[in-house]
mmCIF entry with sequence, helices, sheets and N, C-alpha, C, O atoms, coordinates in Angstrom:
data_MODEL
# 
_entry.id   MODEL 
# 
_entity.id                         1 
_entity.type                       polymer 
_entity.pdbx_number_of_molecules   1 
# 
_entity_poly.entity_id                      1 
_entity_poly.type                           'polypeptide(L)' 
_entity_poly.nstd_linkage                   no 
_entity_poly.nstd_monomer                   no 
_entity_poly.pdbx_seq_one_letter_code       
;(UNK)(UNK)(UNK)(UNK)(UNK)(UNK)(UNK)(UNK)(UNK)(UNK)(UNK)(UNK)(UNK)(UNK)(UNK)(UNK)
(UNK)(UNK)(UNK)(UNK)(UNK)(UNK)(UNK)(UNK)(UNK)(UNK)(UNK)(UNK)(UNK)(UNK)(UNK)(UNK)
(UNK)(UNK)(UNK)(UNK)(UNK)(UNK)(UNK)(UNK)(UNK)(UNK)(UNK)(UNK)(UNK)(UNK)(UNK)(UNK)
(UNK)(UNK)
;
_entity_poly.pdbx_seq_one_letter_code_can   XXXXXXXXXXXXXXXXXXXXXXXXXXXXXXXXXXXXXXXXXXXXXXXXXX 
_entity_poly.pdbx_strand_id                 A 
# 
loop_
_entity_poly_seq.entity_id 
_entity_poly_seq.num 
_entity_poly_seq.mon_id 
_entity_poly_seq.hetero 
1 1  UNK n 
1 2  UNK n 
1 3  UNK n 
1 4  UNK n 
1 5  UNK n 
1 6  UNK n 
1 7  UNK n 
1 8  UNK n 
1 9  UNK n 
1 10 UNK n 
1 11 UNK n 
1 12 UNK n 
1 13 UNK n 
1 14 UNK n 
1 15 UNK n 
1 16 UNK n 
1 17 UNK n 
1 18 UNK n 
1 19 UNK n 
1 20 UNK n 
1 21 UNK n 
1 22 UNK n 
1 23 UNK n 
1 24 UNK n 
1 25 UNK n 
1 26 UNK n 
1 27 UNK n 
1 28 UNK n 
1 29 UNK n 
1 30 UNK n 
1 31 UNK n 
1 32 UNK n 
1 33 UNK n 
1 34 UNK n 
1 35 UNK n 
1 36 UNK n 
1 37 UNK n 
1 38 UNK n 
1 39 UNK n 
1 40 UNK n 
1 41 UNK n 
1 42 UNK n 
1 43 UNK n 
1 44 UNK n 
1 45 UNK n 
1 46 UNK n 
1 47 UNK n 
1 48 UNK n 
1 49 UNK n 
1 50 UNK n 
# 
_struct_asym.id          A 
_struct_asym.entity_id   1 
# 
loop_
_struct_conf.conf_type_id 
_struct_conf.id 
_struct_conf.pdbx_PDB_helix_id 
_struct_conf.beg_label_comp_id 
_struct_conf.beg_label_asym_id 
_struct_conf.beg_label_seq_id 
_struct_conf.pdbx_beg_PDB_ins_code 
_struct_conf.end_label_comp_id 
_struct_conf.end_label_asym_id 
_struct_conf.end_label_seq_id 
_struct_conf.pdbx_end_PDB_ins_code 
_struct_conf.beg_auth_comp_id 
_struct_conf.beg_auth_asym_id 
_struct_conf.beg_auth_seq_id 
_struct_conf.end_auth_comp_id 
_struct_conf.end_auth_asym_id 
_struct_conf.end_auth_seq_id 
_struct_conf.pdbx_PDB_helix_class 
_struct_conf.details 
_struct_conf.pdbx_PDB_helix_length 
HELX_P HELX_P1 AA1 UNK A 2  ? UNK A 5  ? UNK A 2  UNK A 5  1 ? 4  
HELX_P HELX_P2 AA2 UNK A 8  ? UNK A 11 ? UNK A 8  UNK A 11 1 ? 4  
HELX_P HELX_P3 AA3 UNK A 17 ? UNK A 23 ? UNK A 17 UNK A 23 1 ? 7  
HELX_P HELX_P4 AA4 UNK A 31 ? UNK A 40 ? UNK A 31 UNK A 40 1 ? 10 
HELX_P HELX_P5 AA5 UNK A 44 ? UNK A 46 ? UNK A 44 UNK A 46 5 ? 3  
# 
_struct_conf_type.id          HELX_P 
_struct_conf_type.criteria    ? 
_struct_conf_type.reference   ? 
# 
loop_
_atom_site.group_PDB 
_atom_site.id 
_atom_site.type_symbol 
_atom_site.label_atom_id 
_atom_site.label_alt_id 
_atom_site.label_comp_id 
_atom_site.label_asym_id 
_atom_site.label_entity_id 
_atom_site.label_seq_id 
_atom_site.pdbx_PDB_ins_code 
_atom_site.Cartn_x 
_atom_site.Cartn_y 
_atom_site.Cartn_z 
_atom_site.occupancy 
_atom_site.B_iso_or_equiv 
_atom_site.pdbx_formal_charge 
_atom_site.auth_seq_id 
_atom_site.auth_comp_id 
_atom_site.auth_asym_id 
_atom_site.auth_atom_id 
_atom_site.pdbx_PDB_model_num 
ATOM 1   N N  . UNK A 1 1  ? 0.819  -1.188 0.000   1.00 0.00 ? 1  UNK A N  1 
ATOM 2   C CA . UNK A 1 1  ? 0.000  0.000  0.000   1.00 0.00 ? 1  UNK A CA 1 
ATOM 3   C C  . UNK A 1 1  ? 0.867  1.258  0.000   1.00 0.00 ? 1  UNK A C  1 
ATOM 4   O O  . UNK A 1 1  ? 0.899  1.992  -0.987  1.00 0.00 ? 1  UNK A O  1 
ATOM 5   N N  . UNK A 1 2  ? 1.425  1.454  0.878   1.00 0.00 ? 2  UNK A N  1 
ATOM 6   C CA . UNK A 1 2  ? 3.182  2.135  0.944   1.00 0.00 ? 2  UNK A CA 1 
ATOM 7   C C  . UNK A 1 2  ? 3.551  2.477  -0.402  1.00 0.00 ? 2  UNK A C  1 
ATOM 8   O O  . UNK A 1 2  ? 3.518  3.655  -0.759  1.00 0.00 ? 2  UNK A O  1 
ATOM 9   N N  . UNK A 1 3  ? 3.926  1.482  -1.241  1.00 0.00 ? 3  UNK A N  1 
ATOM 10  C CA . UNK A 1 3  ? 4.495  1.545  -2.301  1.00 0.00 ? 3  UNK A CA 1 
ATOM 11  C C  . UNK A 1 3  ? 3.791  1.898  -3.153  1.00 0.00 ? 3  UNK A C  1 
ATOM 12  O O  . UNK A 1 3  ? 4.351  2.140  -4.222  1.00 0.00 ? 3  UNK A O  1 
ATOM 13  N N  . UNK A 1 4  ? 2.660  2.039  -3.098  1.00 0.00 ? 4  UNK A N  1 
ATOM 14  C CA . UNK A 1 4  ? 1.743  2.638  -4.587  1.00 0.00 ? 4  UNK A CA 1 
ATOM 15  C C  . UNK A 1 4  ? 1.172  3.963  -4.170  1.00 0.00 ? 4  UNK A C  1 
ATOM 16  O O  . UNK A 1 4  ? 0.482  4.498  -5.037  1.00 0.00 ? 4  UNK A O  1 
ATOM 17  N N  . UNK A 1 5  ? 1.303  4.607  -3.045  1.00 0.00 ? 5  UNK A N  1 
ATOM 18  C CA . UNK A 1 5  ? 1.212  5.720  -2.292  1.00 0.00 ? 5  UNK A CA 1 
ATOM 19  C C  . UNK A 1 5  ? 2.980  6.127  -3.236  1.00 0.00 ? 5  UNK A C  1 
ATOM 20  O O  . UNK A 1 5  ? 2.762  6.595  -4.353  1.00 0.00 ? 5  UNK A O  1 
ATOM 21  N N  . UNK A 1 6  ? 3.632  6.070  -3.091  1.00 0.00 ? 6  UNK A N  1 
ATOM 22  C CA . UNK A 1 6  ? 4.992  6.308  -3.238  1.00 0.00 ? 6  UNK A CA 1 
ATOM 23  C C  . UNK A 1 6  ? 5.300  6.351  -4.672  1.00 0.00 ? 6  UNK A C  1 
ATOM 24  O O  . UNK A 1 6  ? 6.230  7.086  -5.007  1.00 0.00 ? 6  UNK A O  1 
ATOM 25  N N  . UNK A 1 7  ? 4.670  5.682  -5.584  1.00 0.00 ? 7  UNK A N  1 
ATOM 26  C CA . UNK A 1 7  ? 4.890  5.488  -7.236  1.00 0.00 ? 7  UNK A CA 1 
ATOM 27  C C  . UNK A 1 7  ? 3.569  6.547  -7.552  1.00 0.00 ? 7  UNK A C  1 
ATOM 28  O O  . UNK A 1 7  ? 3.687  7.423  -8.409  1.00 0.00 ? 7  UNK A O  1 
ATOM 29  N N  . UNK A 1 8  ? 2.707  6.427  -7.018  1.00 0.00 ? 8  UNK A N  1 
ATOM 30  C CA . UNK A 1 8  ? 1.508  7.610  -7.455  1.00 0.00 ? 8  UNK A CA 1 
ATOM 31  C C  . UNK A 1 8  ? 1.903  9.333  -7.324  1.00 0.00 ? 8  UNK A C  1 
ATOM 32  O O  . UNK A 1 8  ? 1.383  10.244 -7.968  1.00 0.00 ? 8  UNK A O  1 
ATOM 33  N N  . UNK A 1 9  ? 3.030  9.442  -6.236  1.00 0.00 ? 9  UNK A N  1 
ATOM 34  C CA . UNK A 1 9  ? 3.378  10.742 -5.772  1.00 0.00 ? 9  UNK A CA 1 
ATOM 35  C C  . UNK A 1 9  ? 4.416  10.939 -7.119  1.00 0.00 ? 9  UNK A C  1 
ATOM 36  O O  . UNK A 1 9  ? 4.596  11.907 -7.858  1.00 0.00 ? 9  UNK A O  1 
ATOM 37  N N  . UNK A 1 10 ? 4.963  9.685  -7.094  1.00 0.00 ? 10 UNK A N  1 
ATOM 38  C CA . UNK A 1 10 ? 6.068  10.182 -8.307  1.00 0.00 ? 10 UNK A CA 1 
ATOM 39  C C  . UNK A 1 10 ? 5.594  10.576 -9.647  1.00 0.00 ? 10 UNK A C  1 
ATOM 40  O O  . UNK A 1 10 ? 5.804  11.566 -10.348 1.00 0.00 ? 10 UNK A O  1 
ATOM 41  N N  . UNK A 1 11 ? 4.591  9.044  -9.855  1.00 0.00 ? 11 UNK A N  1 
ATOM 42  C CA . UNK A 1 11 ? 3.978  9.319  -11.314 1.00 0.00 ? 11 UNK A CA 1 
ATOM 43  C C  . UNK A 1 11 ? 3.330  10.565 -11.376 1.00 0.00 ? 11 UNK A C  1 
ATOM 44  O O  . UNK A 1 11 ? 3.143  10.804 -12.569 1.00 0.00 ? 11 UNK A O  1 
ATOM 45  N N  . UNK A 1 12 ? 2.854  11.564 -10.607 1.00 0.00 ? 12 UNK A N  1 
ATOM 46  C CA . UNK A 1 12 ? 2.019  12.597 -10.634 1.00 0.00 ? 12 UNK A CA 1 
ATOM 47  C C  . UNK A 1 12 ? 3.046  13.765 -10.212 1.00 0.00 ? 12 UNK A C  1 
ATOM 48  O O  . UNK A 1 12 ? 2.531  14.786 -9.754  1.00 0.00 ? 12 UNK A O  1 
ATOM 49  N N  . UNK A 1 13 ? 4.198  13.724 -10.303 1.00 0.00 ? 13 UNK A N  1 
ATOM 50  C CA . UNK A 1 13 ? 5.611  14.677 -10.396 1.00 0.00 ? 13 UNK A CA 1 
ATOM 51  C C  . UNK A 1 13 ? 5.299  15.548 -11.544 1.00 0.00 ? 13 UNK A C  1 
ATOM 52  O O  . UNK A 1 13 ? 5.251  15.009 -12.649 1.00 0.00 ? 13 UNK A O  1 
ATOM 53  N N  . UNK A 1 14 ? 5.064  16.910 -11.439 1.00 0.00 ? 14 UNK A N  1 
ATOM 54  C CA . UNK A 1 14 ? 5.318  17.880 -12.471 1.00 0.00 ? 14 UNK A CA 1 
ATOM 55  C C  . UNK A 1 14 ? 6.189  17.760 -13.883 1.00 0.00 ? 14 UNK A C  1 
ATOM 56  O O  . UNK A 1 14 ? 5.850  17.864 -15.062 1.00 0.00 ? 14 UNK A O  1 
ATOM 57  N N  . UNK A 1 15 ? 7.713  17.441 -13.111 1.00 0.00 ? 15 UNK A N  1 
ATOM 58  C CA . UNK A 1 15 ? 8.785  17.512 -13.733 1.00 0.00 ? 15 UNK A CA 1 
ATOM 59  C C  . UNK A 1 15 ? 9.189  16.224 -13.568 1.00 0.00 ? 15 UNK A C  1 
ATOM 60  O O  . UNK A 1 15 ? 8.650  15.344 -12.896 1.00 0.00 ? 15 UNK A O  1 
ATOM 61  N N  . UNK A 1 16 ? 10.646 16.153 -14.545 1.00 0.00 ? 16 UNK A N  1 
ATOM 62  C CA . UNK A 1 16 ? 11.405 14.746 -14.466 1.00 0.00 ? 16 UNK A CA 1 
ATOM 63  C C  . UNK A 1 16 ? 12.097 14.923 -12.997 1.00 0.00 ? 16 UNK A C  1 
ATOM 64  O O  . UNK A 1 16 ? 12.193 14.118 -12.072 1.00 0.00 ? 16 UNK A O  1 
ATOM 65  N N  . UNK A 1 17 ? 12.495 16.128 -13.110 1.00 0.00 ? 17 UNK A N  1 
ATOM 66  C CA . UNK A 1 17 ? 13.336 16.538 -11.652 1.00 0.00 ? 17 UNK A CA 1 
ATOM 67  C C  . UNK A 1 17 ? 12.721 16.350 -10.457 1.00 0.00 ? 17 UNK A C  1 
ATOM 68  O O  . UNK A 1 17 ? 13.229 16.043 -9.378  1.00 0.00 ? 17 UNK A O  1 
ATOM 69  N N  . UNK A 1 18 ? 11.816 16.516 -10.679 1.00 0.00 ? 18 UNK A N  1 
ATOM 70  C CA . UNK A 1 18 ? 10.866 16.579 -9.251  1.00 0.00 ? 18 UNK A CA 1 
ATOM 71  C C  . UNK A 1 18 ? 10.820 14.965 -8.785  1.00 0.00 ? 18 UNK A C  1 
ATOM 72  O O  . UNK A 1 18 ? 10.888 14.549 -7.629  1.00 0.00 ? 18 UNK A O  1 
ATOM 73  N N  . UNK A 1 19 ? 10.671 14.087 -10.156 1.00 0.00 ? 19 UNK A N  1 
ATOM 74  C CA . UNK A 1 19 ? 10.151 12.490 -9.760  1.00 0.00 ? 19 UNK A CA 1 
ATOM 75  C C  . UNK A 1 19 ? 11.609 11.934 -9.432  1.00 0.00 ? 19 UNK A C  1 
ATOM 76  O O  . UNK A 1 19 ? 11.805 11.023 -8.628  1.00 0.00 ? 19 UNK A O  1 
ATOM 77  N N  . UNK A 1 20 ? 12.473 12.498 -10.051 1.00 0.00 ? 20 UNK A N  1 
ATOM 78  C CA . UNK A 1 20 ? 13.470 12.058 -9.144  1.00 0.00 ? 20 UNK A CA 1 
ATOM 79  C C  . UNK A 1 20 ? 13.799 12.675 -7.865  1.00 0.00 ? 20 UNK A C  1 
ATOM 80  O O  . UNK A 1 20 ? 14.493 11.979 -7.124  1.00 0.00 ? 20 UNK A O  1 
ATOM 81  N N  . UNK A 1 21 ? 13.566 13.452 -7.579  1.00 0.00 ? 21 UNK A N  1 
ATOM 82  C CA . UNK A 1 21 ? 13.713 13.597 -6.433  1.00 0.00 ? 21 UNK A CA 1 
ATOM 83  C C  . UNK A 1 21 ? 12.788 13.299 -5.164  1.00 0.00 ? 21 UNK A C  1 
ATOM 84  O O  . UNK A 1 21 ? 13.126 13.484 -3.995  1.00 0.00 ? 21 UNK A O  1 
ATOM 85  N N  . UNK A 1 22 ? 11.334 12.712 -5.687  1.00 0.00 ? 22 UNK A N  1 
ATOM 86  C CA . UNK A 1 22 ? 10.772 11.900 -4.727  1.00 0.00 ? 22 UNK A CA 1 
ATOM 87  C C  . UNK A 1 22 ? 11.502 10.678 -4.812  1.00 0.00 ? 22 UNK A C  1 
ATOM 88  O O  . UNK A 1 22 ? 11.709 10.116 -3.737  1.00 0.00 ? 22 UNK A O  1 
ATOM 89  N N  . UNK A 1 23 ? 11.852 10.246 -5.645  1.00 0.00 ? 23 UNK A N  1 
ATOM 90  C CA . UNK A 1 23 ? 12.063 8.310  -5.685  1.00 0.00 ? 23 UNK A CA 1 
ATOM 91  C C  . UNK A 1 23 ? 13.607 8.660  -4.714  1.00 0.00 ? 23 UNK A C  1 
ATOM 92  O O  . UNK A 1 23 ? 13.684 7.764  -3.873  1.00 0.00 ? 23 UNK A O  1 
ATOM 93  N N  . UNK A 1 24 ? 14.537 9.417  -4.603  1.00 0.00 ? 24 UNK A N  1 
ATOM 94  C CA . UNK A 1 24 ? 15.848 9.669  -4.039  1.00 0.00 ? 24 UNK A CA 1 
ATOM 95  C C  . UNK A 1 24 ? 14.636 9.757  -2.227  1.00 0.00 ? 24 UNK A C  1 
ATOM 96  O O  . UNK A 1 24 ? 15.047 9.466  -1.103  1.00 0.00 ? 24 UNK A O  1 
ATOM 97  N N  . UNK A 1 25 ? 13.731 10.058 -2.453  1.00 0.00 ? 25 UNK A N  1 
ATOM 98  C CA . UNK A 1 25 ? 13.441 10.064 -0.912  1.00 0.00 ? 25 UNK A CA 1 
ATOM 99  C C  . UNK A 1 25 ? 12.283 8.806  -0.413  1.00 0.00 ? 25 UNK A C  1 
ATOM 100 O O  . UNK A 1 25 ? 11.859 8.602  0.724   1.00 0.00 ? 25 UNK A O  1 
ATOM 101 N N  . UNK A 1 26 ? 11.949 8.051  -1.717  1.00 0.00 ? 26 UNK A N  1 
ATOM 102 C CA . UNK A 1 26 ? 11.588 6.690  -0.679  1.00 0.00 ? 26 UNK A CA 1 
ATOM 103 C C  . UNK A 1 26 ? 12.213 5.468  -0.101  1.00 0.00 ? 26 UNK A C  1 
ATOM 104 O O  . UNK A 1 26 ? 13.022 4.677  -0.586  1.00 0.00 ? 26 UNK A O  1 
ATOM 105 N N  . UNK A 1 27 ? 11.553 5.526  1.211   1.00 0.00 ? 27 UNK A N  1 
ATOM 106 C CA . UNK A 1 27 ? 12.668 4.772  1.917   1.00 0.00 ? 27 UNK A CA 1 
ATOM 107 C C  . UNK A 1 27 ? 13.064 3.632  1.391   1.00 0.00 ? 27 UNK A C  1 
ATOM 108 O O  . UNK A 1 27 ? 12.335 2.993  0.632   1.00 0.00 ? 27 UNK A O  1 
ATOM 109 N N  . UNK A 1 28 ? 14.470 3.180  1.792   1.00 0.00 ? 28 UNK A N  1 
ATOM 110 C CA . UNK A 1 28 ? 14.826 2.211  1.179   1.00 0.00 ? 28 UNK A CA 1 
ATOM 111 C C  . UNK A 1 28 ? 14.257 0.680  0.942   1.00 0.00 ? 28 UNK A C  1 
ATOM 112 O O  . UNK A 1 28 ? 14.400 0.047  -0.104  1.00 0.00 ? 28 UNK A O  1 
ATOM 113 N N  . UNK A 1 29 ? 13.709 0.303  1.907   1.00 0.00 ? 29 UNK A N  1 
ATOM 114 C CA . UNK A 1 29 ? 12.910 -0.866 2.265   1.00 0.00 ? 29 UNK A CA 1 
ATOM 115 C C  . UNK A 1 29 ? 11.466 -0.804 1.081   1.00 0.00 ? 29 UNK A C  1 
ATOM 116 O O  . UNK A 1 29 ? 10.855 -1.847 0.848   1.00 0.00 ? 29 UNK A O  1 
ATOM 117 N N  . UNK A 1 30 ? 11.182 0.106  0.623   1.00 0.00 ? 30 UNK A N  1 
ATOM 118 C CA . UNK A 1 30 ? 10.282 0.185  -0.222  1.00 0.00 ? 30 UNK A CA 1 
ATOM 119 C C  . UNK A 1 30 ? 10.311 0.170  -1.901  1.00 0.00 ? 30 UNK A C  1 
ATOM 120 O O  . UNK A 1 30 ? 9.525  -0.182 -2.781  1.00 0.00 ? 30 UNK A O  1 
ATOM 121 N N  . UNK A 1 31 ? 11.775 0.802  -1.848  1.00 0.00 ? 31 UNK A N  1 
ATOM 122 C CA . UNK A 1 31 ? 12.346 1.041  -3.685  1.00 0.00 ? 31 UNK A CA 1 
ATOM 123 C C  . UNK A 1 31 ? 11.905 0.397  -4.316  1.00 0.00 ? 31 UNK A C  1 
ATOM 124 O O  . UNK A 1 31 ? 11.107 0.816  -5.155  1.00 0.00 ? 31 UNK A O  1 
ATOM 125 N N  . UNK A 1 32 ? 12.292 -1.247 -4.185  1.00 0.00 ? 32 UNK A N  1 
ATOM 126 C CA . UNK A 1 32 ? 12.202 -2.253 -4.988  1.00 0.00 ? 32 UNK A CA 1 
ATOM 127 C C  . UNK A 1 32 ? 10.540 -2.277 -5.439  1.00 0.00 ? 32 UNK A C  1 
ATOM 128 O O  . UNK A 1 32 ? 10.323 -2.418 -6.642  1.00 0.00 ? 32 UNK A O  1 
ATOM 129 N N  . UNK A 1 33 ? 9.564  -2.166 -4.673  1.00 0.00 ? 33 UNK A N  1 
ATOM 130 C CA . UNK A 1 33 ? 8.292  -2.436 -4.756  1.00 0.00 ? 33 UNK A CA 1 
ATOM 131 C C  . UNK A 1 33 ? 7.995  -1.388 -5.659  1.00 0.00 ? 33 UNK A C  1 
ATOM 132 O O  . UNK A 1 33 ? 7.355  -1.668 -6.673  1.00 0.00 ? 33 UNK A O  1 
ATOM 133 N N  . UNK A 1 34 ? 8.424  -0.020 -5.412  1.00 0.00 ? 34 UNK A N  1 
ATOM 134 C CA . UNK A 1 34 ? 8.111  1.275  -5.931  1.00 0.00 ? 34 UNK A CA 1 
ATOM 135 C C  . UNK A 1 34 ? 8.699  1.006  -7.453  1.00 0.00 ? 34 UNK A C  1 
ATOM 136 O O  . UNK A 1 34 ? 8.189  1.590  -8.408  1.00 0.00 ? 34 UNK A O  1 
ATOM 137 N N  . UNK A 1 35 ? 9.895  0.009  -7.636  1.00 0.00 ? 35 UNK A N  1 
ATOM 138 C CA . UNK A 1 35 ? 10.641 0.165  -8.770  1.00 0.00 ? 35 UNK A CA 1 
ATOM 139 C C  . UNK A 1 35 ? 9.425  -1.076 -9.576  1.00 0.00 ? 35 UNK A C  1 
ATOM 140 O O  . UNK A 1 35 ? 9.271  -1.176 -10.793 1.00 0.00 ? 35 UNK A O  1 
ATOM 141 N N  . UNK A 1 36 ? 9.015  -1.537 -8.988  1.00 0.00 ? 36 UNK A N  1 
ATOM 142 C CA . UNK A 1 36 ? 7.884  -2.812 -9.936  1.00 0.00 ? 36 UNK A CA 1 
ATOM 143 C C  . UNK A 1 36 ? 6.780  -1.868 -10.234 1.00 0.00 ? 36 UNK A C  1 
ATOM 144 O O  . UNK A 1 36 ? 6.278  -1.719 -11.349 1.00 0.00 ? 36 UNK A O  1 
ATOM 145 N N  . UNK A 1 37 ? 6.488  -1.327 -9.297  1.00 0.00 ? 37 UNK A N  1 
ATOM 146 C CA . UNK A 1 37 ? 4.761  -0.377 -9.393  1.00 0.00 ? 37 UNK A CA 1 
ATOM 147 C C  . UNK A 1 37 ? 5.290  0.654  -10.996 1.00 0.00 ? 37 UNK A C  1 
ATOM 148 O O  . UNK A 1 37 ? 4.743  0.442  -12.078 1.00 0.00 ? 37 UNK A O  1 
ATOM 149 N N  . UNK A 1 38 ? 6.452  1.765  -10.808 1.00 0.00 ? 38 UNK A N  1 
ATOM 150 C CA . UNK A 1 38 ? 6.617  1.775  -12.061 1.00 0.00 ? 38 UNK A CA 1 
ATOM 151 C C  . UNK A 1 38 ? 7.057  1.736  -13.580 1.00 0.00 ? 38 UNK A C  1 
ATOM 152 O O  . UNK A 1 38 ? 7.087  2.545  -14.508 1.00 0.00 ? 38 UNK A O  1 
ATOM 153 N N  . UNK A 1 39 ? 7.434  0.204  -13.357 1.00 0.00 ? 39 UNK A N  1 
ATOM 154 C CA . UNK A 1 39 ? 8.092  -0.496 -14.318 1.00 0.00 ? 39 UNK A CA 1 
ATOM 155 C C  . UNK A 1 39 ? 6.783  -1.096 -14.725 1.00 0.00 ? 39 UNK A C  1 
ATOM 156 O O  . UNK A 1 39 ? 6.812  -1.166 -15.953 1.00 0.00 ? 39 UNK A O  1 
ATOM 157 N N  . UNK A 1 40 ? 5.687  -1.547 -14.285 1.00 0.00 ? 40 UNK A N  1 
ATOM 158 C CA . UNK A 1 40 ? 4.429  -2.118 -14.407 1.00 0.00 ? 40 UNK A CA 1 
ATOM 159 C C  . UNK A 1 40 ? 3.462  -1.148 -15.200 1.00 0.00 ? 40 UNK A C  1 
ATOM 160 O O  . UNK A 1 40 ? 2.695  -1.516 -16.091 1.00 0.00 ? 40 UNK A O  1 
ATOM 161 N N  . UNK A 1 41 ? 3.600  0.021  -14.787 1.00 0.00 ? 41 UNK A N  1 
ATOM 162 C CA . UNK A 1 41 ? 2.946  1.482  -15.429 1.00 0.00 ? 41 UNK A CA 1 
ATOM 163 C C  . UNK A 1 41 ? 3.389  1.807  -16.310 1.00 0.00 ? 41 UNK A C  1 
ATOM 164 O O  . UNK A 1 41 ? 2.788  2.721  -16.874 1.00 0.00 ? 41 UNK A O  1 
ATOM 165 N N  . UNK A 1 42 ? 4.722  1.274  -16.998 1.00 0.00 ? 42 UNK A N  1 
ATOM 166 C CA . UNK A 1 42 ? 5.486  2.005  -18.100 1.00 0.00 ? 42 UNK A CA 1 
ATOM 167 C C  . UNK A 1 42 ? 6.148  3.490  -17.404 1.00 0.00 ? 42 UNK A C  1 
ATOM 168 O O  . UNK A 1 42 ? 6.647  4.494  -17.912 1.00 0.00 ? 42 UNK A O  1 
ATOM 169 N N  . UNK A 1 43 ? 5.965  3.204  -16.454 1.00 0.00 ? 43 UNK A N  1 
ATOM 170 C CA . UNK A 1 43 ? 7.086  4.570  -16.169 1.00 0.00 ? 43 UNK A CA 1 
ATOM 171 C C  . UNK A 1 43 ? 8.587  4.373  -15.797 1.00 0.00 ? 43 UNK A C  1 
ATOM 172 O O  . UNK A 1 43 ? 9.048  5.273  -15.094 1.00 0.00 ? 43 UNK A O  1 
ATOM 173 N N  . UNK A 1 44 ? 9.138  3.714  -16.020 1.00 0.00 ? 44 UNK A N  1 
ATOM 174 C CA . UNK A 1 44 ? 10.470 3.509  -16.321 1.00 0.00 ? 44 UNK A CA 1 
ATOM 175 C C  . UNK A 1 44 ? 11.023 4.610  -15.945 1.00 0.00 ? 44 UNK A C  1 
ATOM 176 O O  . UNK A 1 44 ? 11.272 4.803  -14.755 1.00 0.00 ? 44 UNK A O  1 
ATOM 177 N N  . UNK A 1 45 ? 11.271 5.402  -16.782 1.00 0.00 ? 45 UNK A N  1 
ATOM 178 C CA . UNK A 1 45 ? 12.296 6.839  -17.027 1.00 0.00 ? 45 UNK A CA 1 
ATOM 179 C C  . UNK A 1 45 ? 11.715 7.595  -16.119 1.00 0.00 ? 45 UNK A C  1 
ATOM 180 O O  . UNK A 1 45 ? 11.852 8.804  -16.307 1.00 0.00 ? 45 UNK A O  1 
ATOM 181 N N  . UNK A 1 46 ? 10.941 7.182  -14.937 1.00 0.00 ? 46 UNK A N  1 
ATOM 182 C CA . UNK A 1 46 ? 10.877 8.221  -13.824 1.00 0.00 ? 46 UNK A CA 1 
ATOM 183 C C  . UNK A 1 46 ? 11.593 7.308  -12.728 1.00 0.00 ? 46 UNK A C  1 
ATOM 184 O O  . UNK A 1 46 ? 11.362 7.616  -11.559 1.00 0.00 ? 46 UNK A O  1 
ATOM 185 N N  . UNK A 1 47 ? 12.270 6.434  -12.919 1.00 0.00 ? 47 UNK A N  1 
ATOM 186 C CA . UNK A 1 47 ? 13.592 6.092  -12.003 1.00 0.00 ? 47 UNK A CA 1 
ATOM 187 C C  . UNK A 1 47 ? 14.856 6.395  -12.294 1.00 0.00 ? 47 UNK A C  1 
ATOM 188 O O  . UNK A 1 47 ? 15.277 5.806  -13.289 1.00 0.00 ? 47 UNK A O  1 
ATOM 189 N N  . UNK A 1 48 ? 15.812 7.311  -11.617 1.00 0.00 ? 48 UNK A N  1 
ATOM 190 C CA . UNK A 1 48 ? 16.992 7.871  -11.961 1.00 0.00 ? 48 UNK A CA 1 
ATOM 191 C C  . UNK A 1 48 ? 17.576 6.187  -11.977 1.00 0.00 ? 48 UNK A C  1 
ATOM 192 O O  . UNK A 1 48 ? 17.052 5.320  -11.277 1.00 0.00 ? 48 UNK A O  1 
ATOM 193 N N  . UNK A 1 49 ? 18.759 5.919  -12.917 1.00 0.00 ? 49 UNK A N  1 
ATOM 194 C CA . UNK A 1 49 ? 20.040 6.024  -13.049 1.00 0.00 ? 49 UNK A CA 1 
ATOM 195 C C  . UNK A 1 49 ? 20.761 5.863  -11.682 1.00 0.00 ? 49 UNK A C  1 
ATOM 196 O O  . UNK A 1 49 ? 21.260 6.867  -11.175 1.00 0.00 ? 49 UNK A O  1 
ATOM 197 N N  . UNK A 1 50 ? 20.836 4.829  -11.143 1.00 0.00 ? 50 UNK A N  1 
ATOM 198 C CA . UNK A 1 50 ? 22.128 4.609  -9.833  1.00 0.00 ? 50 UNK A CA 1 
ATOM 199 C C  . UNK A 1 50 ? 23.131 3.935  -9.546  1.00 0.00 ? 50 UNK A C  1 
ATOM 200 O O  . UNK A 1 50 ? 23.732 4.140  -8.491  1.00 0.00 ? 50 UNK A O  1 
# 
């Protein structure tokens, strides 16, 4: 639930800048889930590069 709270804040990021800089602030224990939620959405390219 966490995690789609967390991919919804991103997917709904103004900017590219902005969605990276939510995903740089979800906690770590969650990434991975957050990184399926939007890899599943086709949002890919709103995960930086690490």
């Amino acid at each position: 639930m966490m995690a789609m709270l967390w991919a919804q804040r991103i997917m709904s990021a103004p900017t590219l800048e902005d969605a990276h800089a939510l995903w740089n602030r979800v906690p770590r224990l969650l990434k991975e889930k957050v990184r399926e939620i939007l890899i599943e959405s086709g949002c890919e390219d709103l995960i930086p590069n690490e």
